[in-house]
Structure formats: structure tokens, C-alpha cells
C-alpha positions as CSV (number, residue, x, y, z in Angstrom):
1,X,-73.4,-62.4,3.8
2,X,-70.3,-61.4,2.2
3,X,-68.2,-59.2,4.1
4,X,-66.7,-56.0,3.0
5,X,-62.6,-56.2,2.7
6,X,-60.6,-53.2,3.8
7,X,-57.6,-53.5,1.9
8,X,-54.3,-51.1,3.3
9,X,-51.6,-50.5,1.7
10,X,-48.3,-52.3,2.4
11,X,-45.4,-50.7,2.3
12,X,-42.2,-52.9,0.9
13,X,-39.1,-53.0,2.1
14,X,-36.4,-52.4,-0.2
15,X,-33.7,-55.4,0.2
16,X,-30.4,-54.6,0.9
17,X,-28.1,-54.0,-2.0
18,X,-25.3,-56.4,-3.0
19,X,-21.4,-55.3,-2.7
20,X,-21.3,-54.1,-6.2
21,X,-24.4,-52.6,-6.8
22,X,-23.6,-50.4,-3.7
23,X,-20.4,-49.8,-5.5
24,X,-21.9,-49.2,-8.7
25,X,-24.3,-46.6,-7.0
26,X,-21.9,-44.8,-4.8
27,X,-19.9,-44.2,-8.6
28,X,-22.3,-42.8,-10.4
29,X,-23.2,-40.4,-7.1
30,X,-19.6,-39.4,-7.4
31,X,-19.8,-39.4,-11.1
32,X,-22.7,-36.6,-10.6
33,X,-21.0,-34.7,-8.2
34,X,-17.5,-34.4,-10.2
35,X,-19.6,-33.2,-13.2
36,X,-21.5,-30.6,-11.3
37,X,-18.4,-29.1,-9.8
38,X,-16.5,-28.6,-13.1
39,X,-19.3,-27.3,-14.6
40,X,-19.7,-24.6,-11.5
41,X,-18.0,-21.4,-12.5
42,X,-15.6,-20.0,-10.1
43,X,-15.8,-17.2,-8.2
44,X,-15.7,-13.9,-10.3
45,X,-12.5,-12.1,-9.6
46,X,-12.5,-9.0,-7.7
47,X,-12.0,-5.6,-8.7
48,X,-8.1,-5.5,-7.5
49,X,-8.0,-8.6,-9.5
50,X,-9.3,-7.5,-12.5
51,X,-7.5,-4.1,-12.7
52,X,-4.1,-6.2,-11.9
53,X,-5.1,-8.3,-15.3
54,X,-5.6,-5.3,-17.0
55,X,-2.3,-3.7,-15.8
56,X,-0.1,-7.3,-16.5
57,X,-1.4,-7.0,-20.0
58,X,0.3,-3.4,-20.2
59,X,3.4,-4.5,-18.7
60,X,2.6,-2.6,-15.2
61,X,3.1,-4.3,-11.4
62,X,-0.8,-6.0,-9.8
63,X,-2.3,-3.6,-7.2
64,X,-4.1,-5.0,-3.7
65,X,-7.0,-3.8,-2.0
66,X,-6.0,-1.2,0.6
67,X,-8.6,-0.7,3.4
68,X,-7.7,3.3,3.6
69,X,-8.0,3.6,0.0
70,X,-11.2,1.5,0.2
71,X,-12.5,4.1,3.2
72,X,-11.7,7.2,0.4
73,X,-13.5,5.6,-2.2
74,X,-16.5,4.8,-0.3
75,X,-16.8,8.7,1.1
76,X,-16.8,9.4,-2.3
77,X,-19.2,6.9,-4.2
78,X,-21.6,7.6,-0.9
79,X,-21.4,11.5,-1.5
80,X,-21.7,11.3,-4.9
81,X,-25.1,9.0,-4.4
82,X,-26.4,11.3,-1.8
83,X,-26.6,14.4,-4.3
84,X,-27.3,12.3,-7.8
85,X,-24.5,13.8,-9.4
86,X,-21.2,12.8,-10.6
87,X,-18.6,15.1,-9.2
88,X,-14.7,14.6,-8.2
89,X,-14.6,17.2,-5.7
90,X,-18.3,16.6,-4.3
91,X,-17.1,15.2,-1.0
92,X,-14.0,18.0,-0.9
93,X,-10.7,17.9,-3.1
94,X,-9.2,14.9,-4.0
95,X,-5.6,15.9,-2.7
96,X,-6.9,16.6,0.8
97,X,-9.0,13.2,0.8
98,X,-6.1,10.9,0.0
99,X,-4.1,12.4,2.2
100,X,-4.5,9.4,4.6
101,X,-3.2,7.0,2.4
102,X,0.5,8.9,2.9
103,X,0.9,8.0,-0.9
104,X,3.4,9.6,-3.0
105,X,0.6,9.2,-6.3
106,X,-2.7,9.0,-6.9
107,X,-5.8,9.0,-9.1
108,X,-9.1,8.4,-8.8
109,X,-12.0,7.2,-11.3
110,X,-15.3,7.7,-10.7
111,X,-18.3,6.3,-13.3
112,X,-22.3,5.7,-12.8
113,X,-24.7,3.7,-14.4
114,X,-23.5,0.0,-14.5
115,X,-24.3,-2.2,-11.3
116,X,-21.1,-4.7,-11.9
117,X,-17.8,-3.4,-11.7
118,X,-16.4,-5.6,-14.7
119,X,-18.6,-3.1,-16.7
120,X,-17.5,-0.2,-14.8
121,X,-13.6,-1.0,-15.7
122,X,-14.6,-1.7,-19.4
123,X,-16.0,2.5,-19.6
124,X,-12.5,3.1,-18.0
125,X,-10.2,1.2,-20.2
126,X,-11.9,2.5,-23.4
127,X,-11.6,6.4,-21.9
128,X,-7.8,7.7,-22.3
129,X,-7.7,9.4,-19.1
130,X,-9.1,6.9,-17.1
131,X,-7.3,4.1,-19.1
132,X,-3.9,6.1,-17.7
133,X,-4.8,5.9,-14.3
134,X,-5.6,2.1,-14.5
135,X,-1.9,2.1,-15.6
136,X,-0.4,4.6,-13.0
137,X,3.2,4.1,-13.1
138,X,4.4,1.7,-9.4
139,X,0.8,1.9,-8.1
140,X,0.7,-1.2,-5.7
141,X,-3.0,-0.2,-3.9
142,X,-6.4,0.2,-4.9
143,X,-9.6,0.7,-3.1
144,X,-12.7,0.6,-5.1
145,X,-16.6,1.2,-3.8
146,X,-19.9,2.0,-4.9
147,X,-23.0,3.1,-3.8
148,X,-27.1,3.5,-4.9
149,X,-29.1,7.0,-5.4
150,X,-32.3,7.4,-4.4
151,X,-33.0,8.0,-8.3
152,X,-31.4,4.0,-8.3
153,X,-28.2,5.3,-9.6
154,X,-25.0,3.4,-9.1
155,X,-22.0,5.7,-8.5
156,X,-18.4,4.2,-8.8
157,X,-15.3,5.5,-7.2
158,X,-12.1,4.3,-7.4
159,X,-8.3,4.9,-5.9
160,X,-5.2,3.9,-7.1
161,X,-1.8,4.7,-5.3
162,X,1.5,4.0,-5.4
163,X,4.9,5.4,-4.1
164,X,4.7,4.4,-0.5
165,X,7.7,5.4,1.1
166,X,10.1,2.4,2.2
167,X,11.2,1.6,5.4
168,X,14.7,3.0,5.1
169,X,17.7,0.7,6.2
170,X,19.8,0.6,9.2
171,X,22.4,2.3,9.3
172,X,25.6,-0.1,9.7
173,X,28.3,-0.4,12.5
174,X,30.9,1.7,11.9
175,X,34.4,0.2,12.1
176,X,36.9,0.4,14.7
177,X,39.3,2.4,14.2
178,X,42.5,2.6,16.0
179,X,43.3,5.1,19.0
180,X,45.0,8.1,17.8
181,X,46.2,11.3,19.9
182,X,43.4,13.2,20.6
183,X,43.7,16.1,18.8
184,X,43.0,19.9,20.4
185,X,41.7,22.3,17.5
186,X,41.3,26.2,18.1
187,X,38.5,28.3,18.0
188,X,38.5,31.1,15.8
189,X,40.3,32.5,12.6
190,X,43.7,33.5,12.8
191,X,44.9,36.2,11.0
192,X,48.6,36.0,11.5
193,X,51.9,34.0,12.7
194,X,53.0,35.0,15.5
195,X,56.7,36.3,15.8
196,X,59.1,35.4,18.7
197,X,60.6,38.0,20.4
198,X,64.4,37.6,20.8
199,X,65.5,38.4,24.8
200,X,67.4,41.2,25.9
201,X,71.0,40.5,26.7
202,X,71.7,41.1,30.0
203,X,74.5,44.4,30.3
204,X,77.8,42.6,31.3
205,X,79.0,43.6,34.7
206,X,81.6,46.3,35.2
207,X,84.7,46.4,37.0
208,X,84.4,49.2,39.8
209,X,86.8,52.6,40.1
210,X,85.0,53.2,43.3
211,X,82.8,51.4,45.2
212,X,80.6,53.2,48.1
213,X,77.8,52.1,49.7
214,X,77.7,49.2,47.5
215,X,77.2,51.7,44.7
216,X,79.7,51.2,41.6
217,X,81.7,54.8,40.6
């Protein structure tokens, strides 16, 4: 009677590598990772970054995000979204609105129809009057913001603003100068010298014919 074998599978155990072909393993791993992270792009710049580029090729000063301008921006890409239109003043005038900021300039962008902002800027840099406020003269801030209609519209705002007034200087200590005799100054206009009187001359005293009573005759 021959019995039926029940075979399992084994499961091997891998021997332990030697010194170098640990080594060897642990370079190529490494090998793999360096290649992978210089073929990873970087980050894509911001928007602040990209409209500094853009401004440093046309020999103006980078901005930086501001949060305030950011604040404006976003009131007016959300407005904009809510009523499907594109519209400067559809959140209220643009003067009263960046009023916040305490800017001494400003202009404002606004675009729909691209999702990415990179594509956004590129419809402002080809457009003259949105080209010249990319290049607003000492801007230094920027906010930027965007937001989706219900139709799936994406409306673009953007602020730029520069002339920020600088903290003025303190005034400087004032020599020391030396004491002088304080000086009394009058009140008033005057209208005329005044003239000294010359004094009466006494009558001279006279001898006496007759004196009576202590009267003089």
C-alpha cells in the first residue's frame, strides 16, 4: 500500500549578505534615490514670485505677499465668482477697498478663465494696461486670490501697492548751548520813541525886603 505524500512548501532563508555585497546594495539604493530627487521638479514658484521675475526683467524692485492685500483680493475674486461676472467695482470701488492697505499706490488686475495663475499673469503681461500695473513704479506688496463660480468659472484678482510711508527718524539732541542773559521782549507794536522830558529848574531863592509872617515882601 503506497502511501500518499503531502508535500509543503519550504520557505528558504535568505543567507546573510557579505560586507561588500551589503555595500554594493546600500550604493545602488542611494544611486536610485539621488536620481529620483534631481529628476523631481521643484516646487512651482508662487505668484509674488513670479510677478517679481517679471518685474526684475523690467528693471523694477520684487514685491511680497501682503496678507491685507491678500484679504482685498480675495473679497474681490469671491464677489466677482458669486455674480459670474467680471467687474472692478462689483464688491464696491477700488479706492475705498484698498484703503486698508494705507498704501500711497495701487492697482488691481482681475482675469477669468485659466485655473493656474502662471497663465493668468501671461493674459496680463501681453495686455498694456495690465502689463503697467505688473510694473507699478516702488510697488513692494502684492496680494493675489481666486475663486470658482457656480458656472465653474475661475475669477482672478490681484493687488499691487507700493508707497508705504516710512517710519520717520528721530529727531536728534539738540546741542548745548551756552547760558546767555535771559532776554525780556515786549508785547505789542510800538509806534514811536519816546521823548524825555527835561526837568523844570527850580526858581532860585530871593533875598527878602520884608519878611512877615514868614511871608517874603
Amino acid at each position: 500500500m503506497t502511501l500518499p505524500v503531502i508535500a509543503s512548501a519550504a520557505k528558504q532563508s535568505r543567507a546573510p549578505c557579505s560586507a561588500l555585497d551589503c555595500f554594493v546594495a546600500a550604493l545602488l539604493a542611494m544611486t536610485v534615490l539621488l536620481i529620483g530627487a534631481i529628476s523631481t521638479p521643484a516646487f512651482a514658484a508662487g505668484p509674488a514670485e513670479l510677478i517679481s521675475e517679471f518685474r526684475a526683467k523690467n528693471g523694477e524692485g520684487k514685491v511680497t505677499l501682503d496678507a491685507t492685500l491678500n484679504a482685498i483680493a480675495q473679497q474681490q475674486a469671491a464677489g466677482m465668482a458669486a455674480k459670474d461676472v467680471l467687474d472692478h467695482d462689483v464688491v464696491g470701488n477700488f479706492n475705498v477697498r484698498v484703503a486698508p492697505s494705507k498704501a500711497g499706490s495701487a492697482a488691481e488686475n482681475i482675469a477669468y478663465g485659466y485655473d493656474s495663475f502662471p497663465k493668468t499673469l501671461g493674459q496680463w503681461i501681453n495686455s498694456p494696461g495690465h502689463r503697467r500695473n505688473l510694473l507699478l513704479k516702488g510697488a513692494t506688496k502684492v496680494g493675489v486670490a481666486n475663486a470658482k463660480s457656480a458656472s465653474g468659472r475661475t475669477y482672478w484678482a490681484m493687488v499691487i501697492a507700493g508707497g508705504y510711508d516710512k517710519p520717520k527718524p528721530k529727531p536728534s539732541a539738540k546741542p548745548t548751548k551756552s547760558a546767555k542773559p535771559p532776554e525780556v521782549a515786549a508785547k505789542g507794536s510800538v509806534k514811536g520813541a519816546a521823548k524825555d522830558k527835561p526837568a523844570k529848574p527850580k526858581p532860585a531863592p530871593r533875598d527878602c525886603t520884608i519878611k512877615m509872617l514868614g511871608l517874603c515882601f
